[in-house]
C-alpha positions in Angstrom: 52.4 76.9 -47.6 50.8 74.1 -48.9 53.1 70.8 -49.1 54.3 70.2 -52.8 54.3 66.3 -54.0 57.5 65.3 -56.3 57.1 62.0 -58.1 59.3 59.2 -59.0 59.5 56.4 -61.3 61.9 53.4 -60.6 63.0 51.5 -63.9 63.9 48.1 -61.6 62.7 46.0 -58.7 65.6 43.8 -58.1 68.1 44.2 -55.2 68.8 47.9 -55.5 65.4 48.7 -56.6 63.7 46.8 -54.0 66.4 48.8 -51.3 65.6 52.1 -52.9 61.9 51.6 -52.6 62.0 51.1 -49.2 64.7 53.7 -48.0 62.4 56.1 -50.0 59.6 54.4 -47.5 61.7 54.6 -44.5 61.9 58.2 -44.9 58.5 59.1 -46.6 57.8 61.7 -43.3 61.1 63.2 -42.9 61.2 64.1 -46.7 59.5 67.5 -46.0 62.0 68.7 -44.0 65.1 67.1 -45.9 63.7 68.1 -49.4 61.0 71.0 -48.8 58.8 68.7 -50.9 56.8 64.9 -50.5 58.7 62.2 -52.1 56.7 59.7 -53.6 57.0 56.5 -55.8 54.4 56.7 -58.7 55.4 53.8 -61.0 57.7 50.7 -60.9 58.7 49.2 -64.4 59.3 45.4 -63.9 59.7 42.6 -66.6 56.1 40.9 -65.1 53.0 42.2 -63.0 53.1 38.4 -61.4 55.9 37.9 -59.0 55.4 38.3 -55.7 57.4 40.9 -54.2 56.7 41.6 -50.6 56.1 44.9 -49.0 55.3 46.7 -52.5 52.4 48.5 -53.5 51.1 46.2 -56.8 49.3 49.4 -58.1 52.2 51.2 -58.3 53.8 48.0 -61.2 53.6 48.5 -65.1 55.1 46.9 -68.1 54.5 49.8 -69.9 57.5 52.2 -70.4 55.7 54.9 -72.2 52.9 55.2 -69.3 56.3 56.1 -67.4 58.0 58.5 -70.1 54.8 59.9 -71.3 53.0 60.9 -67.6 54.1 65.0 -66.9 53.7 64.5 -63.7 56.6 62.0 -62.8 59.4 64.2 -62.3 62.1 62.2 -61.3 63.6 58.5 -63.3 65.4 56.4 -61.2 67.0 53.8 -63.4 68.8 50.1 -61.4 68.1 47.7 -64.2 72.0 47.8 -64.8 73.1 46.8 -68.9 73.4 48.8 -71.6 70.2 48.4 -73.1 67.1 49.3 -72.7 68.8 51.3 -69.8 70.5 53.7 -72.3 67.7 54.3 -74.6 65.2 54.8 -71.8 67.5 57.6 -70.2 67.9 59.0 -73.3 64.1 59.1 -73.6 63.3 60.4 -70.4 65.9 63.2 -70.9 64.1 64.1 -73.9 61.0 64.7 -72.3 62.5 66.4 -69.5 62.8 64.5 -66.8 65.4 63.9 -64.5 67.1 61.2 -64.1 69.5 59.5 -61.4 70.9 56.1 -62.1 73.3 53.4 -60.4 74.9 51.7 -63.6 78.3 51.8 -63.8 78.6 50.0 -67.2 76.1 52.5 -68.9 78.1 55.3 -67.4 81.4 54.3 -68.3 80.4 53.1 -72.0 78.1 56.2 -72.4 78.2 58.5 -69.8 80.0 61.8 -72.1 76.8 61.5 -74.0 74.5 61.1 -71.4 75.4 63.7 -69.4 75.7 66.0 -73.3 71.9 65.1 -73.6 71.2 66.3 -69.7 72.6 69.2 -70.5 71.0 69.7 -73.4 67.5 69.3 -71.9 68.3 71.5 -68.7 67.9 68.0 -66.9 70.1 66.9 -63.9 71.6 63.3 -64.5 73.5 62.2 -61.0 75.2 58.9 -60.9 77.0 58.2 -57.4 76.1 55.1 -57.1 77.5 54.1 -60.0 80.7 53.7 -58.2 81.3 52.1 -54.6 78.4 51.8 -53.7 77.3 53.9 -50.3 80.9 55.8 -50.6 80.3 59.3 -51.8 83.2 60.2 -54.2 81.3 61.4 -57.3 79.8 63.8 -55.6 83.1 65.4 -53.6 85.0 65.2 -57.0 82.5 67.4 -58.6 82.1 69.8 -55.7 83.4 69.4 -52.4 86.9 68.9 -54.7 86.7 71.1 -57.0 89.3 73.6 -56.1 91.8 71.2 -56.7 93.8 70.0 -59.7 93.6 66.1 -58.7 96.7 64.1 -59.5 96.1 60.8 -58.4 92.8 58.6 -57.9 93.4 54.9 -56.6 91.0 52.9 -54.9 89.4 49.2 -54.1 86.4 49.2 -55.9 85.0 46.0 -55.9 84.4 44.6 -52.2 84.1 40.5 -54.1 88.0 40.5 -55.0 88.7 42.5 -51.8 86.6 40.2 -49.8 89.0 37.1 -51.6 92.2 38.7 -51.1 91.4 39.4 -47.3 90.4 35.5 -46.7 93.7 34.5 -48.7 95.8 36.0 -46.8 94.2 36.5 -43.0 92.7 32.6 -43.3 95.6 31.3 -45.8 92.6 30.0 -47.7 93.2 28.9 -51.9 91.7 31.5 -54.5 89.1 28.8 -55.4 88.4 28.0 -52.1 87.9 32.1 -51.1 85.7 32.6 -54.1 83.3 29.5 -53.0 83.0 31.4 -50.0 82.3 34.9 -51.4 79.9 33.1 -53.6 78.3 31.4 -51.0 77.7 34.9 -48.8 76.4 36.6 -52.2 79.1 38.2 -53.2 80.1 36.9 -56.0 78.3 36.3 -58.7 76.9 33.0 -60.5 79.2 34.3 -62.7 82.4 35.9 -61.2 84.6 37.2 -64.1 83.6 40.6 -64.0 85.0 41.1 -60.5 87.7 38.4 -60.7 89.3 39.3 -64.0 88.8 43.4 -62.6 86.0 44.4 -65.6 83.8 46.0 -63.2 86.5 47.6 -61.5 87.9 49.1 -64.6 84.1 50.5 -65.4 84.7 52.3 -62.3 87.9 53.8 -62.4 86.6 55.4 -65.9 84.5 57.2 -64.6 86.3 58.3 -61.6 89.6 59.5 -63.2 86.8 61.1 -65.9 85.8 63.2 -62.9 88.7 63.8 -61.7 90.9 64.7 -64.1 88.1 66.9 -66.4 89.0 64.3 -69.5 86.8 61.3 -71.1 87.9 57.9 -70.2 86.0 55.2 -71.5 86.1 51.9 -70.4 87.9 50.4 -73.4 91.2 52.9 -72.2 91.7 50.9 -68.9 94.3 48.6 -68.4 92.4 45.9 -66.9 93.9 42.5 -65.0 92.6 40.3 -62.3 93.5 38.3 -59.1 93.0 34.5 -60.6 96.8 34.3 -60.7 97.7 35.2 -57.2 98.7 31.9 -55.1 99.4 31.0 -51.7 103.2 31.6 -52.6 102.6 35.2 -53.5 100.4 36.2 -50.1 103.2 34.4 -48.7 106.2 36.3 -50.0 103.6 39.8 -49.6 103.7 39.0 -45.5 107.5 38.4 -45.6 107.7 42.0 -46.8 105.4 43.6 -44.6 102.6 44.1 -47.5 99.5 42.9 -48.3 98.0 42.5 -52.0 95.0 44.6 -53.1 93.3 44.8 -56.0 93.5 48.1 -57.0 91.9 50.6 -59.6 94.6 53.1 -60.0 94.7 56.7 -62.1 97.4 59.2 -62.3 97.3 62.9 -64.7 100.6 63.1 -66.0 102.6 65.7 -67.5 101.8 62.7 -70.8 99.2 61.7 -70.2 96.3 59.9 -68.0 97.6 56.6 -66.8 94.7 54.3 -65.6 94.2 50.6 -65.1 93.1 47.6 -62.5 95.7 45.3 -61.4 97.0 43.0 -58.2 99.5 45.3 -56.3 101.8 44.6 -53.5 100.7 47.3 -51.0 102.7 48.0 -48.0 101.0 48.2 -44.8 101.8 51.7 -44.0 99.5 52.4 -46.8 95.7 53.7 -45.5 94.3 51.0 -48.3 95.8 48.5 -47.1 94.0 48.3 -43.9 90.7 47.7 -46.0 89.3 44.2 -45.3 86.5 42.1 -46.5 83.8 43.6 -49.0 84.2 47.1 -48.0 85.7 49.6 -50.5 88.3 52.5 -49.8 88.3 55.4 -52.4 92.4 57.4 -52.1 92.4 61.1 -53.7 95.6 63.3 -54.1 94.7 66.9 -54.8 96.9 70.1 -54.8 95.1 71.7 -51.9 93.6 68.6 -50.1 97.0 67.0 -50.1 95.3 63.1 -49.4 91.8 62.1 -48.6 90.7 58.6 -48.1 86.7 57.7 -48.7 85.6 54.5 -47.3 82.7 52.6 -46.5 80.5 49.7 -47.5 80.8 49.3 -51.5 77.8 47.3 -52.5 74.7 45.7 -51.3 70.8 46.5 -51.0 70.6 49.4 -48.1 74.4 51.0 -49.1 73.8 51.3 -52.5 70.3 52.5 -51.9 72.0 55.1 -49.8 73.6 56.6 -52.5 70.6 56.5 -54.7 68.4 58.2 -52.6 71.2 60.7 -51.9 70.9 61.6 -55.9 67.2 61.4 -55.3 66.8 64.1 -53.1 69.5 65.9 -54.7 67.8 66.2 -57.7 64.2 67.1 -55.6 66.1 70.0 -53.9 66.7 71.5 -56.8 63.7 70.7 -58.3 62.3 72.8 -55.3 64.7 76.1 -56.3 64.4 75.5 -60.1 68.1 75.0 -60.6 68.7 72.2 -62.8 71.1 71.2 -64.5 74.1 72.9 -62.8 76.3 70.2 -62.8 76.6 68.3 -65.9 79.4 67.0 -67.7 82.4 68.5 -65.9 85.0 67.3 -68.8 85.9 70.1 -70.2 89.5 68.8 -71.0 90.8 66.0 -73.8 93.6 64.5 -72.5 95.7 61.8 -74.2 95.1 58.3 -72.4 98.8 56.8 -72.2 99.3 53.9 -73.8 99.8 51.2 -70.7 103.1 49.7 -72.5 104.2 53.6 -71.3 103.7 53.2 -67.7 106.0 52.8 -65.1 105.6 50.6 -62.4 107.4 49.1 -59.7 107.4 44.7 -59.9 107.5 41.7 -58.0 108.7 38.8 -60.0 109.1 35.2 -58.7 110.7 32.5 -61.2 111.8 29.0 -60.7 114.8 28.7 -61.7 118.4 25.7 -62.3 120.3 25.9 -58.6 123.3 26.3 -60.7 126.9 29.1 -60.4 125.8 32.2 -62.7 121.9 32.2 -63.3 121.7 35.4 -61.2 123.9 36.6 -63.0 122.1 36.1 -66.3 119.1 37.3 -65.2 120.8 40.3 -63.8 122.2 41.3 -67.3 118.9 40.4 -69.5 117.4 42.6 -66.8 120.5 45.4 -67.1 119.4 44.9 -71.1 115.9 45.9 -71.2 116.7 48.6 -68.4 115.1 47.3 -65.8 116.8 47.9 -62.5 116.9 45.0 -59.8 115.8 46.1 -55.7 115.6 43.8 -54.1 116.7 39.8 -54.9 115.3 36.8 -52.3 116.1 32.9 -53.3 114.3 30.1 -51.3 112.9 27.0 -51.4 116.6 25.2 -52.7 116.6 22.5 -54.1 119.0 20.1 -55.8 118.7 21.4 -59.1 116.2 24.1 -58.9 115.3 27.2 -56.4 112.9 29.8 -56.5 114.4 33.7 -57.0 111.9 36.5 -55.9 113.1 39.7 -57.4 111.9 42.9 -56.9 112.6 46.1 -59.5 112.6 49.5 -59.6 110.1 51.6 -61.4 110.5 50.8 -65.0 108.1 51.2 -68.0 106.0 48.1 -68.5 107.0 47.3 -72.3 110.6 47.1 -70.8 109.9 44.9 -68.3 107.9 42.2 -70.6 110.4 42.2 -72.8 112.9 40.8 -70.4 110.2 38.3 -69.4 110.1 36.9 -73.1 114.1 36.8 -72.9 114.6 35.4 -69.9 111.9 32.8 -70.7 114.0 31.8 -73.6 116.8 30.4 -71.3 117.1 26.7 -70.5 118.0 27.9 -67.1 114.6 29.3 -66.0 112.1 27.0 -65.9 108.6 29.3 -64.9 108.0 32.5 -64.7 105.4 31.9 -62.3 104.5 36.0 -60.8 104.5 39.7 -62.0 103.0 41.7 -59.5 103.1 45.0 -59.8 104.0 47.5 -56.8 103.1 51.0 -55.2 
C-alpha cells in the first residue's frame, strides 16, 4: 500500500515550536508505524524570514498566513504562538477551512475555548489541547476518555512548576521569596516578568479548563479565585515544618451539591498528602472520581521537549484519525451549566498568624470575635514572647471564607492586635 504523507503547519518557532519541530524530526521514520501515515512539516509562520534559527529547514518559513490557511493540502495547524490574538482568529480560520487544529495555549483555551471547540465541531474538525495544561502530564486526555466513566468530584493540582520550584527552595534551602525567585529566574523559569506565575494567573488559566473537563460545565477564567505566594515568609515555612506540612501552591476544584468551587491559592499541605511530595518545577495533577477513587498525574510541567511531548501526542492523535476518517469525536464534552459558587461561599480550613499585646485576655477576645463570625478555633500556638507583644498562630476549622474575613476586619479594629500578618488557607 503506498505510504500516505499528512502535512503540518506550525504557527510559532519559539521554544515550544522549535521542540515540536524537532520531536516531529526525531521521529520522522517511526511515524509510519505510530500513525499509518508520513508526518511532515510543510510551513512555519514566524514574525521574520531573517533570524537564524539552527537546525530548521528555511524553505519551509513564511510570513504569509493565508499561504498556510489557503494550501488544501496542509492537514494539520499546530498553533504555540501563545496570546489571544492573532492565535484565536487564526484557529478560527483554519477551522473554517477545515483543518485541524492542535494547540498549547492555555490562555486562548481558558478565555475561549467553549467556542473553539463549538466551531470544531461545527466543521467536523478535531481541536486537541493537552498541552495547554502541565505541560508533558497527560490529564486532558484521561479526563475526556480514559475517565470518563466517572462522575469527578474533586480536581487539585500544582500547575505551575515556577511557584513550585520557589516554594521547594523556601523551605528545603530556607532561602527568602525574592531570593528563590532570582534563582528560578536565573534557571529560566521565571519569566522577565513573573506575575503571571507568582500572583497564580496562569495557574488559574489552567484549573479552568481542567475543572471544565471534568466536571462537563464552562469555567472561564474570570470564575477562578485566584491568589499568589508573594506573601509567604520565612515565618510561615517555618510554622508549616513545625506542623509536619509543607506549603503548595495549589489550583484546587470541587463539584458540589451548590455549585463548582474553583480557585489558586497557598495551602498548608500535610506531608501525608501525595502533592506534597512534589518538588522543584515538576507538576502533580490529583483526580477524585467515583470509580477511580484517587489518581495522581505527574511529571515534568513545562519546558521545550515536555511540552513538545504533549504536542506531538495531539499531533498524531489527530493523524490517526485522519487515517480512519473519524474526526471530530471528541469535541466539547460540556454538556452541563453548572452554577460557579461565589468564593465568599467556600469553606476552607485557615492558618492565621497575628502579632499581638502580651497582655491577660487577648485570647480571649479573639476567641469570642472568632465565636461571632462562627469561625471555630483548632488549634492555638503563641511564640516568640515578648515584653509587650507575642505572636499567636491559630488554626480554624472549615468555615466559609466571608465568615472568616469578617473577623479579620474586627479583630483588626482592636488596639490589642497589632498585624495581621498570615491567612493561609488549609487542606
Amino acid at each position: 500500500m503506498e505510504n500516505k504523507k499528512i502535512k503540518v503547519a506550525l504557527l510559532g518557532l519559539g521554544t515550544v515550536g522549535g521542540g515540536v519541530y524537532k520531536l516531529i524530526q526525531r521521529r520522522s521514520e517511526s511515524m509510519i508505524h505510530t500513525v499509518g501515515a508520513e508526518l511532515g512539516v510543510e510551513k512555519i509562520l514566524v514574525h521574520s524570514l531573517h533570524k537564524k534559527r539552527e537546525g530548521v529547514d528555511t524553505e519551509l518559513l513564511t510570513t504569509d498566513w493565508k499561504s498556510i490557511v489557503n494550501d488544501p493540502e496542509i492537514q494539520i495547524v499546530i498553533e504555540v504562538m501563545g496570546g489571544i490574538e492573532p492565535a484565536k482568529s487564526m484557529i478560527e480560520e483554519a477551522l473554517g477551512a477545515g483543518k485541524h487544529v492542535v494547540t498549547a495555549n492555555k490562555d486562548l483555551m481558558a478565555e475561549h475555548g467553549g467556542e473553539l471547540l463549538d466551531l470544531a465541531a461545527a466543521h467536523g474538525c478535531d481541536l486537541l489541547f493537552e498541552a495547554s495544561v502541565a505541560g508533558a502530564i497527560p490529564i486532558i486526555r484521561p479526563l475526556k476518555q480514559c475517565l470518563a466513566g466517572n462522575e469527578i468530584s474533586e480536581v487539585m493540582g500544582i500547575v505551575n512548576g515556577t511557584t513550585n520550584y520557589i516554594l521547594t527552595k523556601m523551605f528545603e534551602k530556607n532561602m527568602s521569596f525574592e531570593a528563590a525567585l532570582a534563582k528560578a529566574t536565573e534557571l529560566g523559569y521565571a519569566e522577565a516578568d513573573p506575575t503571571a506565575d507568582v500572583e497564580g494567573l496562569d495557574a488559574g488559566r489552567k484549573v479552568a479548563i481542567l475543572s471544565s473537563i471534568a466536571f462537563h460545565s464552562r469555567v472561564q477564567f474570570k470564575d477562578v479565585y485566584t491568589e499568589g505566594i508573594t506573601k509567604i515568609t520565612a515565618e510561615d515555612i517555618a510554622y508549616a515544618k513545625e506542623f509536619d506540612c509543607v506549603i503548595k501552591l495549589l489550583a484546587v476544584a470541587h463539584n458540589t451539591d451548590k455549585g463548582i468551587e474553583v480557585g489558586v491559592y497557598p495551602v498548608l499541605l500535610g506531608k501525608e498528602h501525595p502533592l506534597s511530595s512534589v518538588r522543584d518545577s515538576f507538576n502533580a495533577v490529583f483526580v477524585h472520581g467515583d470509580a477511580v477513587d484517587d489518581a495522581m498525574f505527574y511529571g515534568r510541567g513545562a519546558g521545550e521537549m515536555p511540552t513538545a511531548s504533549a504536542v506531538v501526542g495531539d499531533v498524531i492523535d489527530v493523524a490517526r484519525n485522519l487515517q480512519f476518517g473519524c474526526n471530530g469525536r471528541i469535541s466539547c464534552t460540556c454538556y452541563q451549566d453548572l452554577p460557579v459558587k461565589p468564593f465568599d461561599e467556600v469553606k476552607n480550613k485557615f492558618f492565621l498568624r497575628m502579632q499581638v499585646k502580651n497582655e491577660p485576655g487577648v485570647l480571649a477576645k479573639v476567641a469570642s470575635v472568632f465565636g461571632g463570625h462562627k469561625v471555630s478555633i483548632r488549634r492555638v500556638v503563641q511564640k516568640h514572647v515578648q515584653e509587650e507583644a507575642a505572636e499567636l498562630v491559630i488554626s480554624t476549622e472549615k468555615v466559609k471564607e466571608y465568615h472568616i474575613k469578617d473577623a479579620l476586619r474586627e479583630l483588626q479594629k482592636m488596639d490589642s492586635i497589632s498585624e495581621i500578618s498570615s491567612m493561609i488557607r488549609e487542606y
